[in-house]
PyMOL Python script that loads the backbone (N, CA, C, O; Angstrom):
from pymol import cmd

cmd.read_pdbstr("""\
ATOM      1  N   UNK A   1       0.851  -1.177   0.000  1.00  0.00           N
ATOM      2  CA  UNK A   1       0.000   0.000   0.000  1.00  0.00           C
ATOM      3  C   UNK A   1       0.892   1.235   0.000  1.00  0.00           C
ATOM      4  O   UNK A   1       1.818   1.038   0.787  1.00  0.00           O
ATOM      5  N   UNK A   2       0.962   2.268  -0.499  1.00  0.00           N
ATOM      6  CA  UNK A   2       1.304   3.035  -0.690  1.00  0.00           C
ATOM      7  C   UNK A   2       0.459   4.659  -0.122  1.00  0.00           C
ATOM      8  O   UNK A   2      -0.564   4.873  -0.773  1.00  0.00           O
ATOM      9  N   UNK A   3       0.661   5.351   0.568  1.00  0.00           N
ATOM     10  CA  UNK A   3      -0.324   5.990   0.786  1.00  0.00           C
ATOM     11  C   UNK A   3       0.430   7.439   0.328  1.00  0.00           C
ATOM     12  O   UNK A   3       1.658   7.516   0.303  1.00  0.00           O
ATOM     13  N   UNK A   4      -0.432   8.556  -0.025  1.00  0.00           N
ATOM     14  CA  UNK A   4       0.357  10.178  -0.805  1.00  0.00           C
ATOM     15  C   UNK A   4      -0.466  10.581  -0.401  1.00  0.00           C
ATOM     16  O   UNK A   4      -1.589  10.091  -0.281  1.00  0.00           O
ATOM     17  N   UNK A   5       0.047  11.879  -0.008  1.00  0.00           N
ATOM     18  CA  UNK A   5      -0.854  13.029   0.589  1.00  0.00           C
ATOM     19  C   UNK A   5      -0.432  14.434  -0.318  1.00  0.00           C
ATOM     20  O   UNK A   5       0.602  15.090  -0.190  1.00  0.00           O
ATOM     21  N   UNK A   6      -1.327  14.629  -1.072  1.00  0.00           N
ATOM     22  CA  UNK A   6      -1.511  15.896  -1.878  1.00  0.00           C
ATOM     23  C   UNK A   6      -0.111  15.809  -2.505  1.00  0.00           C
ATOM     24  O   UNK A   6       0.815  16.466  -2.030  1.00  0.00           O
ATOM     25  N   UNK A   7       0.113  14.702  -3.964  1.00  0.00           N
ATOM     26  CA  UNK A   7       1.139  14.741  -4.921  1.00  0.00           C
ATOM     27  C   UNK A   7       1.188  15.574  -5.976  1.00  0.00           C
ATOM     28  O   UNK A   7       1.989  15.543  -6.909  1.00  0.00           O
ATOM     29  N   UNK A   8       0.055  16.524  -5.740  1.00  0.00           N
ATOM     30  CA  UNK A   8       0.519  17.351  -7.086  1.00  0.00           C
ATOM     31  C   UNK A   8       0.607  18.645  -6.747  1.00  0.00           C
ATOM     32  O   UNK A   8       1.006  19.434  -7.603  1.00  0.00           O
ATOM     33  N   UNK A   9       0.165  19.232  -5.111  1.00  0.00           N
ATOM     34  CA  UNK A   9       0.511  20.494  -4.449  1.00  0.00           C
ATOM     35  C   UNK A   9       1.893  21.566  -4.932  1.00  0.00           C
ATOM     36  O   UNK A   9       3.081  21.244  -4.936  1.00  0.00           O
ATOM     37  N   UNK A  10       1.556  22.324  -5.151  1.00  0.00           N
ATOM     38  CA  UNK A  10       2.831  23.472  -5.529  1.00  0.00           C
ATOM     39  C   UNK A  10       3.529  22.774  -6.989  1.00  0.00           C
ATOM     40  O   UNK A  10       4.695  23.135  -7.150  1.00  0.00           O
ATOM     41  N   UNK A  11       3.011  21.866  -8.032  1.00  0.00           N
ATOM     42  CA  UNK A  11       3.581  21.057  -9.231  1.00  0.00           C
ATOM     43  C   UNK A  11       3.187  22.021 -10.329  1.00  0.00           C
ATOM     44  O   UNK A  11       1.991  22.304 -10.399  1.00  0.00           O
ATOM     45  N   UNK A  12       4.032  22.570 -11.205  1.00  0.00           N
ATOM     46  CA  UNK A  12       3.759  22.932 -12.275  1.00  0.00           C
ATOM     47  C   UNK A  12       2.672  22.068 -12.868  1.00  0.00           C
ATOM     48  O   UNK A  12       2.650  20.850 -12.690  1.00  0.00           O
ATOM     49  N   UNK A  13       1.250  23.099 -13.986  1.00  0.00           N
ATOM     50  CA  UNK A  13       0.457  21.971 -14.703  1.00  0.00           C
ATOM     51  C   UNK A  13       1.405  20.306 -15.455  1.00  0.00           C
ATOM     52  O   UNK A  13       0.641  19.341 -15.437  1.00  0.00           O
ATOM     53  N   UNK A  14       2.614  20.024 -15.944  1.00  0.00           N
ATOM     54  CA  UNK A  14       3.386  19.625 -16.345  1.00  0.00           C
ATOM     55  C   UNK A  14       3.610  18.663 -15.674  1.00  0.00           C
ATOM     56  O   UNK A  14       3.192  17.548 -15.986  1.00  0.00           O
ATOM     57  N   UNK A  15       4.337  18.904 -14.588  1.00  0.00           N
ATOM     58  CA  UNK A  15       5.056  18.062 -13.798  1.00  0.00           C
ATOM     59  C   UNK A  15       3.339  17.667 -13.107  1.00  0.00           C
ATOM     60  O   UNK A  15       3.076  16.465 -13.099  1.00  0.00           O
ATOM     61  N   UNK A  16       2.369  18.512 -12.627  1.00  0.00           N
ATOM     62  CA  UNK A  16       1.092  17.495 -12.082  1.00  0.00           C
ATOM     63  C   UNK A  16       0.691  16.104 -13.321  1.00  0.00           C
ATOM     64  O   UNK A  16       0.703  14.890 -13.120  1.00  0.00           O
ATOM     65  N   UNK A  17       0.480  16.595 -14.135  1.00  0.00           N
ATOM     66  CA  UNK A  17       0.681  15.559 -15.475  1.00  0.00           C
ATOM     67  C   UNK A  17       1.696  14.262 -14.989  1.00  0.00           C
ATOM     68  O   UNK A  17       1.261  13.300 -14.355  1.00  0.00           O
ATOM     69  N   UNK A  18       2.952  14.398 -15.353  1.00  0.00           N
ATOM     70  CA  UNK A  18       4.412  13.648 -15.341  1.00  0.00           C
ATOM     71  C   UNK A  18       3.842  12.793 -14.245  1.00  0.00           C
ATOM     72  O   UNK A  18       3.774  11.566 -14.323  1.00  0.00           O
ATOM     73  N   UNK A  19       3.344  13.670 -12.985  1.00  0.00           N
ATOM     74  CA  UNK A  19       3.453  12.539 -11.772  1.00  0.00           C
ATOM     75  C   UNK A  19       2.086  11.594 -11.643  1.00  0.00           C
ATOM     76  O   UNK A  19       2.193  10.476 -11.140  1.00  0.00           O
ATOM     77  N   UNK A  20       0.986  12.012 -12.047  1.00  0.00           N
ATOM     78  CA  UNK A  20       0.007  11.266 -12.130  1.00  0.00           C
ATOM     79  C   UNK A  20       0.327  10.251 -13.151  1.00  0.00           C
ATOM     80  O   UNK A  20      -0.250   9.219 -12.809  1.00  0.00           O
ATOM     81  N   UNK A  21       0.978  10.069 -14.243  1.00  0.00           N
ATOM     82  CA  UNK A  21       1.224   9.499 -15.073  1.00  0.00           C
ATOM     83  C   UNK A  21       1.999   8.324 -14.325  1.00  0.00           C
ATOM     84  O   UNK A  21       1.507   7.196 -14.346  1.00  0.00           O
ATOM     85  N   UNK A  22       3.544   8.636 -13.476  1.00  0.00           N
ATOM     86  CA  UNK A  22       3.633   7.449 -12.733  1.00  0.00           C
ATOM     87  C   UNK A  22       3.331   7.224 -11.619  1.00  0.00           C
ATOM     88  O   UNK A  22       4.049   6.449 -10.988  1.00  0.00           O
ATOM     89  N   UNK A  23       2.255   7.772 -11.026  1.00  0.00           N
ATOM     90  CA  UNK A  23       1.321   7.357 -10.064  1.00  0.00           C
ATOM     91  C   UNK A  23       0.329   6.311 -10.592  1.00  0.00           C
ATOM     92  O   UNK A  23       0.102   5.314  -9.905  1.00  0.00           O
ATOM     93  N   UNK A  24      -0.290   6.493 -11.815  1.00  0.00           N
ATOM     94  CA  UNK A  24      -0.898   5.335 -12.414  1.00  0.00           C
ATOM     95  C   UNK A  24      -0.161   4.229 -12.919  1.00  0.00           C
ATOM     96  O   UNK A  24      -0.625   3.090 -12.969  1.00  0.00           O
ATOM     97  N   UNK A  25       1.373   4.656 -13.422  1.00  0.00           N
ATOM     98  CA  UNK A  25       2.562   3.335 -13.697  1.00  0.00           C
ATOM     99  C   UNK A  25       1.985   2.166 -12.593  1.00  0.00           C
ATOM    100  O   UNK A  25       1.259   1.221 -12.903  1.00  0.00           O
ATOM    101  N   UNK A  26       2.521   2.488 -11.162  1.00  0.00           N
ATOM    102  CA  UNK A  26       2.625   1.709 -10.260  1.00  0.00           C
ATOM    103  C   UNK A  26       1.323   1.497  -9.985  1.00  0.00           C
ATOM    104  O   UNK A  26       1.434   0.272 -10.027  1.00  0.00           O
ATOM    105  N   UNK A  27       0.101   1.670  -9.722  1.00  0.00           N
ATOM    106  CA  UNK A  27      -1.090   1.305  -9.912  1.00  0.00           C
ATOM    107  C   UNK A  27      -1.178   0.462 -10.328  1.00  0.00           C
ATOM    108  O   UNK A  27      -1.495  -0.547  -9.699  1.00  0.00           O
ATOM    109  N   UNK A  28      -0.866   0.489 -11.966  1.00  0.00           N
ATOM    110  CA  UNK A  28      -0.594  -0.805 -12.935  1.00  0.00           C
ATOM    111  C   UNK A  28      -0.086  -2.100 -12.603  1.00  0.00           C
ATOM    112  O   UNK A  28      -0.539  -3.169 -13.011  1.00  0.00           O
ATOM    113  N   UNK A  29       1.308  -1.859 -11.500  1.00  0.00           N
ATOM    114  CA  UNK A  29       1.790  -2.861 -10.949  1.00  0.00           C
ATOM    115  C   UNK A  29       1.332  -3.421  -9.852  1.00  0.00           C
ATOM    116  O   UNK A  29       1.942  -4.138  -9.059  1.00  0.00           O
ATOM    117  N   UNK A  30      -0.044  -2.979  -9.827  1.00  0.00           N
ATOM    118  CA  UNK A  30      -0.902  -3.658  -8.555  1.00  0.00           C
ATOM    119  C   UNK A  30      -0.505  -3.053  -7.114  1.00  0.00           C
ATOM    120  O   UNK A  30      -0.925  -3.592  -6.090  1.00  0.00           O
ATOM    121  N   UNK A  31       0.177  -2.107  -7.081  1.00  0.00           N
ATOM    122  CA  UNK A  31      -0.254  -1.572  -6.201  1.00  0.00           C
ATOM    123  C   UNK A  31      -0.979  -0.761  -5.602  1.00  0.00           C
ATOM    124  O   UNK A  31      -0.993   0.430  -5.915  1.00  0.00           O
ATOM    125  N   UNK A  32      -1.676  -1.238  -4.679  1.00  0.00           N
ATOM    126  CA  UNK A  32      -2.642   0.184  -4.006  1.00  0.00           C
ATOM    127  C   UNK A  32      -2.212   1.299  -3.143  1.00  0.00           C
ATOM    128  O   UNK A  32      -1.414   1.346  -2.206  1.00  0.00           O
ATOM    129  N   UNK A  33      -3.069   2.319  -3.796  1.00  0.00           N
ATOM    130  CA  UNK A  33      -2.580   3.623  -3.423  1.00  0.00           C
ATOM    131  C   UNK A  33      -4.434   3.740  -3.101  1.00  0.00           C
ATOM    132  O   UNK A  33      -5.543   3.405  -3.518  1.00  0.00           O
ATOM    133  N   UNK A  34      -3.524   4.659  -1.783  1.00  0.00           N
ATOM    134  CA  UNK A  34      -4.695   5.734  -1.296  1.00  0.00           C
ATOM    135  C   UNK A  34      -4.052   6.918  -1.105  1.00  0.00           C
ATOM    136  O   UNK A  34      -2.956   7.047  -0.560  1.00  0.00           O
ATOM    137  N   UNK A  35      -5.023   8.145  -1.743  1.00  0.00           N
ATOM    138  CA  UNK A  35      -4.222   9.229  -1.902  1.00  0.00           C
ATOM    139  C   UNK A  35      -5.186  10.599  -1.784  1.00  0.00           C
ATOM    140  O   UNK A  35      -6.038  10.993  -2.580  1.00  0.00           O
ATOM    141  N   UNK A  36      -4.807  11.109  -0.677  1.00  0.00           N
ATOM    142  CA  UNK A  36      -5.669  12.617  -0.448  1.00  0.00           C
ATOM    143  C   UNK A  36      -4.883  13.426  -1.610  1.00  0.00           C
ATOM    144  O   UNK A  36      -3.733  13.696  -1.956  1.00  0.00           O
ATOM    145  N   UNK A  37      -6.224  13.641  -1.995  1.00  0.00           N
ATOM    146  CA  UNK A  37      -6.195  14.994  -3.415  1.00  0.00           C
ATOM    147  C   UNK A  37      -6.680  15.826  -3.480  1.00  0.00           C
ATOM    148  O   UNK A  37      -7.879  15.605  -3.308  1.00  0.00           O
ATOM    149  N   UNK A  38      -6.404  17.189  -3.712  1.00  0.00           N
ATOM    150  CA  UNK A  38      -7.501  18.389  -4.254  1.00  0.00           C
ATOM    151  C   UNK A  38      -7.715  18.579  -5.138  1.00  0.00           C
ATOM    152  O   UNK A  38      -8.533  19.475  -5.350  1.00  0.00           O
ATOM    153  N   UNK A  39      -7.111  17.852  -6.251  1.00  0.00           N
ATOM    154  CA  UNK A  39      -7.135  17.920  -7.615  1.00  0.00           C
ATOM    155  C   UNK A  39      -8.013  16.858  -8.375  1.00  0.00           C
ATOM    156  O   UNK A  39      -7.748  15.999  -9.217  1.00  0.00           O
ATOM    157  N   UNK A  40      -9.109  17.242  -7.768  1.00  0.00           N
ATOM    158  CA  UNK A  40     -10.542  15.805  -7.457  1.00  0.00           C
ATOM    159  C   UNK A  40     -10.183  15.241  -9.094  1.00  0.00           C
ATOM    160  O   UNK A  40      -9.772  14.106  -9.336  1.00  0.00           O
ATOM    161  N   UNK A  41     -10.407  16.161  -9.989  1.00  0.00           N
ATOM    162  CA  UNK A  41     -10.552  15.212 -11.183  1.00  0.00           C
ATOM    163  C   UNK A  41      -9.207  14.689 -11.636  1.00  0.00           C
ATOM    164  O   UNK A  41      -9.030  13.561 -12.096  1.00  0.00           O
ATOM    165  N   UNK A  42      -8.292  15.595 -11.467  1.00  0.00           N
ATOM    166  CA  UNK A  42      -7.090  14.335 -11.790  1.00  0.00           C
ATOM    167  C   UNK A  42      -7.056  13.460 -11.070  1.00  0.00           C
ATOM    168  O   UNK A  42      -6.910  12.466 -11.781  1.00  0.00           O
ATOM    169  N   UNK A  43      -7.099  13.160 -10.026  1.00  0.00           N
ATOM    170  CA  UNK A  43      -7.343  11.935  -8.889  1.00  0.00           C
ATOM    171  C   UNK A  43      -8.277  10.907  -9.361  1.00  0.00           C
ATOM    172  O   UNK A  43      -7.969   9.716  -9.408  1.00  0.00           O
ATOM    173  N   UNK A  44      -9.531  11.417  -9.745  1.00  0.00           N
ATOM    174  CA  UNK A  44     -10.758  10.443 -10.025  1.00  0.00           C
ATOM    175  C   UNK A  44     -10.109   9.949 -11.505  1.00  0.00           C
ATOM    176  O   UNK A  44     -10.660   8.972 -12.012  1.00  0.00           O
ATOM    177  N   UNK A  45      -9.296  10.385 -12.026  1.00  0.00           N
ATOM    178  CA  UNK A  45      -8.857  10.008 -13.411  1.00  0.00           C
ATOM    179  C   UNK A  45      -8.474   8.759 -13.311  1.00  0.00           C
ATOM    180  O   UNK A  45      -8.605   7.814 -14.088  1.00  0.00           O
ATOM    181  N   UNK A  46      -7.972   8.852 -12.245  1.00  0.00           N
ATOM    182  CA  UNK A  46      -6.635   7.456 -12.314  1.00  0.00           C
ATOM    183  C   UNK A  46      -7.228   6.352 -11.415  1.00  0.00           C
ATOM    184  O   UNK A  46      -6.859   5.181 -11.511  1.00  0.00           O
ATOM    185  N   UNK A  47      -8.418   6.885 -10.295  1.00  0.00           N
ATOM    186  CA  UNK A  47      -8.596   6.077  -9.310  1.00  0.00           C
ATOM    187  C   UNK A  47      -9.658   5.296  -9.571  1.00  0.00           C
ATOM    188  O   UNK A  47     -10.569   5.883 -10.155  1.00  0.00           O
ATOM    189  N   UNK A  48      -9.867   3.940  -9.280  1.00  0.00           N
ATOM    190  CA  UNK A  48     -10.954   2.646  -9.074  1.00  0.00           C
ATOM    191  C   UNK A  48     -12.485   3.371  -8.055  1.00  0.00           C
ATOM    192  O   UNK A  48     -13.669   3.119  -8.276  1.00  0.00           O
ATOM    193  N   UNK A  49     -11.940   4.248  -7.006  1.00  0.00           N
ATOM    194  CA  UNK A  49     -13.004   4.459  -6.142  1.00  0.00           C
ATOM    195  C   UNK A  49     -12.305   5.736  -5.661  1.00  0.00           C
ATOM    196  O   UNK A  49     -11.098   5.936  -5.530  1.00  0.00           O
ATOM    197  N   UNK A  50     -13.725   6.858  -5.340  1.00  0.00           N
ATOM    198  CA  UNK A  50     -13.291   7.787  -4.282  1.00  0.00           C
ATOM    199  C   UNK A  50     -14.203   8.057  -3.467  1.00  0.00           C
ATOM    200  O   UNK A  50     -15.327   7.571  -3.597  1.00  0.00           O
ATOM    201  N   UNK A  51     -13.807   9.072  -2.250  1.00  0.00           N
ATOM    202  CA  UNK A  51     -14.882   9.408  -1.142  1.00  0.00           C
ATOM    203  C   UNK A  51     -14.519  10.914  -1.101  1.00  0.00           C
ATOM    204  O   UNK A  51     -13.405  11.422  -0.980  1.00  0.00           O
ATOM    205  N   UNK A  52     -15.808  11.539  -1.239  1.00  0.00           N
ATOM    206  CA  UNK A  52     -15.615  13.116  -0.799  1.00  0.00           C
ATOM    207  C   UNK A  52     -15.875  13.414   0.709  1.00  0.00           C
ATOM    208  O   UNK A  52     -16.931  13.195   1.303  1.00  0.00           O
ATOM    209  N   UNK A  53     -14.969  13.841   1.123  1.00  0.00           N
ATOM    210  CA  UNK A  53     -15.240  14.230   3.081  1.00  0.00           C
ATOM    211  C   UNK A  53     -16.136  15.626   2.743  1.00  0.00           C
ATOM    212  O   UNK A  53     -16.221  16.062   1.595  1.00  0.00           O
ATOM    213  N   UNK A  54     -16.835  16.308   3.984  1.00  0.00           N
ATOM    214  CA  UNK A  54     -16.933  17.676   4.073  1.00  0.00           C
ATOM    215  C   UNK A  54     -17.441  17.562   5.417  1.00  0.00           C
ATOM    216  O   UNK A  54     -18.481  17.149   5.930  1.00  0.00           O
ATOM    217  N   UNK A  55     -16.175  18.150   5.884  1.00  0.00           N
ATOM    218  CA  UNK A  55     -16.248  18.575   7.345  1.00  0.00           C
ATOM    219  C   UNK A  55     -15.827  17.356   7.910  1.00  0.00           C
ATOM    220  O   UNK A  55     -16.400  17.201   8.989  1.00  0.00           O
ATOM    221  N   UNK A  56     -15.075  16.434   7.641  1.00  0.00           N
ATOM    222  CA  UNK A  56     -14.293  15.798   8.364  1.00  0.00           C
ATOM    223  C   UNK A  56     -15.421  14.186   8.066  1.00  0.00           C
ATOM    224  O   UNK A  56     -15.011  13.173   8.633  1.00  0.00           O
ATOM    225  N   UNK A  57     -16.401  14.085   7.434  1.00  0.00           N
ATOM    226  CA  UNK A  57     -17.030  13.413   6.868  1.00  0.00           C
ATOM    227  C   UNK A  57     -17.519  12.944   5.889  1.00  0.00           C
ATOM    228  O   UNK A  57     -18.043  13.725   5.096  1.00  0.00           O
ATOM    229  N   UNK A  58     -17.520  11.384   5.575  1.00  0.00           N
ATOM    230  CA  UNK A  58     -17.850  10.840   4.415  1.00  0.00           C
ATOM    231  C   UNK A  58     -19.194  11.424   3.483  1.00  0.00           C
ATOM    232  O   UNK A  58     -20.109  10.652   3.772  1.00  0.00           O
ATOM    233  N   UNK A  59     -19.539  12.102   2.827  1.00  0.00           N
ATOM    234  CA  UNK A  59     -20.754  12.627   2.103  1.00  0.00           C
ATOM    235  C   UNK A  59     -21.238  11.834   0.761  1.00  0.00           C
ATOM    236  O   UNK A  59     -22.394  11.813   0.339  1.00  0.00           O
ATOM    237  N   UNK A  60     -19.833  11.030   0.039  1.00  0.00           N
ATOM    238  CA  UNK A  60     -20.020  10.532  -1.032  1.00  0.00           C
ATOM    239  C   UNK A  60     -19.221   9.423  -1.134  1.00  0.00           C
ATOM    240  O   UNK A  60     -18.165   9.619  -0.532  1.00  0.00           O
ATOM    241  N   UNK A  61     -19.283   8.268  -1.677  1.00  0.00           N
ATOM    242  CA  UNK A  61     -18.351   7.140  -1.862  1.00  0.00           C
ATOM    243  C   UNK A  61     -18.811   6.137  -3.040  1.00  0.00           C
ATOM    244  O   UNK A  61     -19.590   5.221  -2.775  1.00  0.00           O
ATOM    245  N   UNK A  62     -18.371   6.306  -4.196  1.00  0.00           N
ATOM    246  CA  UNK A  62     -18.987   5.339  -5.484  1.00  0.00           C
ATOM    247  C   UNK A  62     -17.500   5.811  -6.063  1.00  0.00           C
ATOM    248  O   UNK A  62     -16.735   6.739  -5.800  1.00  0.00           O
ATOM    249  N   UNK A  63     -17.486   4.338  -7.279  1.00  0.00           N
ATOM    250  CA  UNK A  63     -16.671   4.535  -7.958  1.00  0.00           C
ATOM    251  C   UNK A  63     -16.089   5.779  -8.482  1.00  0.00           C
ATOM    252  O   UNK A  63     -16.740   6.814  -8.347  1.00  0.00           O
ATOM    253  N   UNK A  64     -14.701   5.812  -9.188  1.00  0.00           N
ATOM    254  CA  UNK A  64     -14.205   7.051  -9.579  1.00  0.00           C
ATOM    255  C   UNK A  64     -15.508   7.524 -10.688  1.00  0.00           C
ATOM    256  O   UNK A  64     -16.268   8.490 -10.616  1.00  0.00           O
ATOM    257  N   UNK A  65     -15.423   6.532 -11.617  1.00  0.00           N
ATOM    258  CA  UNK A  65     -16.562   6.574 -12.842  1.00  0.00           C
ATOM    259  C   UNK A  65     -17.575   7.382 -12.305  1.00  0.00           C
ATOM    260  O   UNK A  65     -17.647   8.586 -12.547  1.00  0.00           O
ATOM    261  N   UNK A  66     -18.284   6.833 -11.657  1.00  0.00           N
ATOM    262  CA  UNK A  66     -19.714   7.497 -10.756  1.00  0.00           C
ATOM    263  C   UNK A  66     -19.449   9.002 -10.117  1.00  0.00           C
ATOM    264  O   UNK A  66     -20.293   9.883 -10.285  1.00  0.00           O
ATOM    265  N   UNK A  67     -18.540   9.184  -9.563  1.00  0.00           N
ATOM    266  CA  UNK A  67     -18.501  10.405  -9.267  1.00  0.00           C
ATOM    267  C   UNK A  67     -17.850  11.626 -10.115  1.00  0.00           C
ATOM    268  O   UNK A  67     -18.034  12.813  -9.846  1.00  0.00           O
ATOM    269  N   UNK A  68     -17.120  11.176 -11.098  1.00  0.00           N
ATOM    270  CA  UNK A  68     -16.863  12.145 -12.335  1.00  0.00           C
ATOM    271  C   UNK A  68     -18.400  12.688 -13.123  1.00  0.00           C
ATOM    272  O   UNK A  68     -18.774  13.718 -13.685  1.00  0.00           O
ATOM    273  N   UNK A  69     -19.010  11.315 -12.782  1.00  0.00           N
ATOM    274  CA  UNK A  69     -20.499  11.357 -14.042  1.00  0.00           C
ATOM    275  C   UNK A  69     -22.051  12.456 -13.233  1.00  0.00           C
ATOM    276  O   UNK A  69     -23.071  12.989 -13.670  1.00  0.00           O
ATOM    277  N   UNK A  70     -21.347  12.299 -11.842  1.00  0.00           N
ATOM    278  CA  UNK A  70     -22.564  12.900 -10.653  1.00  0.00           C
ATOM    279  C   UNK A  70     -22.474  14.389 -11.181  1.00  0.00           C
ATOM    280  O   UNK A  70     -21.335  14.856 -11.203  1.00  0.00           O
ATOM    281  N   UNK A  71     -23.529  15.220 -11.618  1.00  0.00           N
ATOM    282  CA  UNK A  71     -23.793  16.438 -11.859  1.00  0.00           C
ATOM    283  C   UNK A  71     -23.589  17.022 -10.549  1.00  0.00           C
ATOM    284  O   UNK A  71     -22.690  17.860 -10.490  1.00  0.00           O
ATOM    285  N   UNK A  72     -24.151  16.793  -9.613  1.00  0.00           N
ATOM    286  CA  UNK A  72     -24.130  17.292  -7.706  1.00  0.00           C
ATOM    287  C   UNK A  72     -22.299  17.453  -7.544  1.00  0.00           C
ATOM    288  O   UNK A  72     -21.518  18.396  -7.679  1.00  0.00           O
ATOM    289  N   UNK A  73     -22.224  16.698  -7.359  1.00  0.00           N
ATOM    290  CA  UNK A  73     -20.402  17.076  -7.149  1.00  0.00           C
ATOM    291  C   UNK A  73     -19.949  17.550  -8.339  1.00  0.00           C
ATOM    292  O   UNK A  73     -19.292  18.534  -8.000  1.00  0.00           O
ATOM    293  N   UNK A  74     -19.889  17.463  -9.532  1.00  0.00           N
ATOM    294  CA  UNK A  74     -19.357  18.814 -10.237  1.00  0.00           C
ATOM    295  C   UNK A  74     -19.425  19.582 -10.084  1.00  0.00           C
ATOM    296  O   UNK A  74     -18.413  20.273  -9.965  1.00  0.00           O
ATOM    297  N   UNK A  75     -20.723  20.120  -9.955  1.00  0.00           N
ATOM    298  CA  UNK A  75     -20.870  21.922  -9.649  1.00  0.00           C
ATOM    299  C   UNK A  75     -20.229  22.381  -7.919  1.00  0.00           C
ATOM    300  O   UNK A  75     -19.881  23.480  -7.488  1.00  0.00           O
ATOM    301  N   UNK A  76     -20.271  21.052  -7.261  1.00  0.00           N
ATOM    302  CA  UNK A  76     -19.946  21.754  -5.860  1.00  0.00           C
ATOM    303  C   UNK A  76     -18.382  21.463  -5.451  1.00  0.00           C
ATOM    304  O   UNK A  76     -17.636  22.170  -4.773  1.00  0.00           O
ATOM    305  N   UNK A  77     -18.093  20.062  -6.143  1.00  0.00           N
ATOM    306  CA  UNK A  77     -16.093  20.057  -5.695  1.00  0.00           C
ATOM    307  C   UNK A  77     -15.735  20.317  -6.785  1.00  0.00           C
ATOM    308  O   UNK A  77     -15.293  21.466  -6.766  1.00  0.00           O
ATOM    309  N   UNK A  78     -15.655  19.778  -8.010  1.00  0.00           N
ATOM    310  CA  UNK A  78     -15.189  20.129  -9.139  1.00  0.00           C
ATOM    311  C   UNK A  78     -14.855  21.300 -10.572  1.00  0.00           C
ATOM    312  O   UNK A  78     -14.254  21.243 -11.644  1.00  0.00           O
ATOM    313  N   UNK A  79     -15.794  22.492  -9.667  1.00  0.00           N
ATOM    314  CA  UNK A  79     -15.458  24.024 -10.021  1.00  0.00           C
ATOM    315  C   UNK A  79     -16.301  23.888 -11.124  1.00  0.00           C
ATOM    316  O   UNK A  79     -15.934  24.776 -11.894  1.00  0.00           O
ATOM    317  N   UNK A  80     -17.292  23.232 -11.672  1.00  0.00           N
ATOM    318  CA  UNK A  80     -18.215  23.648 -12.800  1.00  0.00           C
ATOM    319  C   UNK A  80     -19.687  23.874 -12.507  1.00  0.00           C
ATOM    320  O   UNK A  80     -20.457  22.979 -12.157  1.00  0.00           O
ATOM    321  N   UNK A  81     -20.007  25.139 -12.679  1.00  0.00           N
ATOM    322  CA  UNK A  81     -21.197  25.431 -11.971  1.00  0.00           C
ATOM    323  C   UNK A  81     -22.098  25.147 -13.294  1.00  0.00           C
ATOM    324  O   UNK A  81     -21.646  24.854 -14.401  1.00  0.00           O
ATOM    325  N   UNK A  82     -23.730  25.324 -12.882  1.00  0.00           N
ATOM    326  CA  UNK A  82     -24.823  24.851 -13.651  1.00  0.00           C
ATOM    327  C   UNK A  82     -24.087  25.382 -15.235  1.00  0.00           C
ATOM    328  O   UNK A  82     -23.180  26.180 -15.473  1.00  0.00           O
ATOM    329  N   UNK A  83     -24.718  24.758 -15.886  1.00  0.00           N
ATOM    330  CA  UNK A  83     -24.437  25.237 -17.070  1.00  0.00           C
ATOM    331  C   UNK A  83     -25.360  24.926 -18.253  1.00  0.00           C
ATOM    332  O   UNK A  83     -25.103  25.372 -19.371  1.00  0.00           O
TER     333      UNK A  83
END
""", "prot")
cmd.dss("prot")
cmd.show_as("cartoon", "prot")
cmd.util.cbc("prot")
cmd.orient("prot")
């Protein structure tokens, strides 16, 4: 298990790229990673499952798929309002 806490903090757009890229390498190699992100959608990119906290609590937990696709958490973690 591997655990990262905010890997793409202070990363050029570039280098956030570069490292998610081998953050998913080793993924590949079966390992599991759990990894606090603010960068919800690059995170949900790469990840099998996520959970949104708010306020120190679980609010959401479905696959990465499922929560990229949820209209409700786009507009409220993911910075895209109604549209």
């Amino acid at each position: 298990v591997l655990l990262m806490d905010e890997p793409s903090m202070g990363l050029a757009p570039a280098l956030v790229q570069t490292n998610f890229e081998l953050i998913q390498q080793i993924h590949e190699e079966g390992v599991a990673i759990f990894m606090v992100e603010q960068n919800a959608n690059m995170a949900l990119s790469i990840a099998d499952r996520g959970w949104v906290l708010q306020t120190g609590r679980v609010v959401l937990d479905d696959s990465a798929e499922a929560l990229l696709a949820n209209p409700e958490l786009r507009a409220s973690y993911l910075g895209e309002g109604n549209r």
